[in-house]
N, C-alpha and C positions, 0 to 999 in steps of 0.2 A: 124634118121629121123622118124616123126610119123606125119601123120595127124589123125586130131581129126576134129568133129563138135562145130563149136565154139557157146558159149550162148548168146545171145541177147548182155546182158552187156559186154562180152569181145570182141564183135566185134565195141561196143561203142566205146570203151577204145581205140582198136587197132588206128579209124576211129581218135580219137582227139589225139594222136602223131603221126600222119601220115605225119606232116611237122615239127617234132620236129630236130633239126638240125642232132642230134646223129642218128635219123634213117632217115633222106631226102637224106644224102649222102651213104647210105651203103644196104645191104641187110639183115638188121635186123629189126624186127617188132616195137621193145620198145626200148627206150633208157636203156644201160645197165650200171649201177654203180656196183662196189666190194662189195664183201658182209660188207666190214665195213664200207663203205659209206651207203649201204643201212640202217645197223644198226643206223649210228649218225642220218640219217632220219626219222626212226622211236620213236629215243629217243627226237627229237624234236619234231612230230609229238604228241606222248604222254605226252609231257609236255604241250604244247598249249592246247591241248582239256584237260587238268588236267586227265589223265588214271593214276592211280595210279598202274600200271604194268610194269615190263621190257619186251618190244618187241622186236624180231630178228627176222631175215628170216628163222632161223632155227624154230622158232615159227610159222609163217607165213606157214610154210611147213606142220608142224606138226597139224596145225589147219586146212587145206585145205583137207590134204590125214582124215583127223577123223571127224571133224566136216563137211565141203562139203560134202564130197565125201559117206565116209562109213559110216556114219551114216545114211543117204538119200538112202542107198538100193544099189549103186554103186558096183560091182564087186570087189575082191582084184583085179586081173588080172587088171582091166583096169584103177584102180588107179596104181597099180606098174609100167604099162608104160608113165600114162601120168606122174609121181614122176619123170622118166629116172632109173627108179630101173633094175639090168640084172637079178637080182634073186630074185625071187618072197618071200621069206625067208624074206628081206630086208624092205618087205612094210608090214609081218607078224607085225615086233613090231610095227607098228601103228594100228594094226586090236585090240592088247592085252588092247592098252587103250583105248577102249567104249562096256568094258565087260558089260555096262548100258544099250548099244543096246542091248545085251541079253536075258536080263528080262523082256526089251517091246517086242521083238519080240516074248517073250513066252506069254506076257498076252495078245498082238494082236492074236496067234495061240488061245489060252483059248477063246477068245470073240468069232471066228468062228467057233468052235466047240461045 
């Protein structure tokens, strides 16, 4: 169990499935599909708007904990709990891919100095 502060848009989101059938009858927030229905949802969703990428949730993960989160200044720590990571090691390998943040945060140090 964790509570977090939730952001503007994800209290949107929660507010408009809030009578979706999958969560009116239970005590879960969102309605929840398998990760391989999620997947054939996003291979549909990428064919209609023409994305010429393969998406997954495992993507969707990996884009959330690097591009949301740590790249915007976010904590390892409190991306690793809100990931559900037990060992902080865990959320390391997504810190390794935006060694890009490095470079700006060294030329942002250089500009105030």
């Amino acid at each position: 169990m964790l509570r977090i502060p939730l952001l503007d848009e994800a209290e949107r989101i929660l507010e408009k499935y809030q009578d979706h059938p999958k969560v009116h009858s239970s005590d879960i927030l969102l309605p929840v599909y398998s990760n391989q229905k999620t997947n054939q949802y996003l291979r549909e969703i990428t064919k209609a708007v023409k994305i010429d990428k393969e998406l997954s949730f495992h993507a969707a993960r990996h884009t959330f904990a690097t591009t949301v989160t740590l790249a915007n200044g976010v904590p390892i720590e409190t991306v690793s709990k809100l990931l559900g990571h037990t060992k902080l090691s865990t959320t390391q390998i997504y810190a390794r891919a935006i060694d890009s943040k490095i470079s700006d945060d060294i030329k942002r140090l250089q500009e105030r100095l």
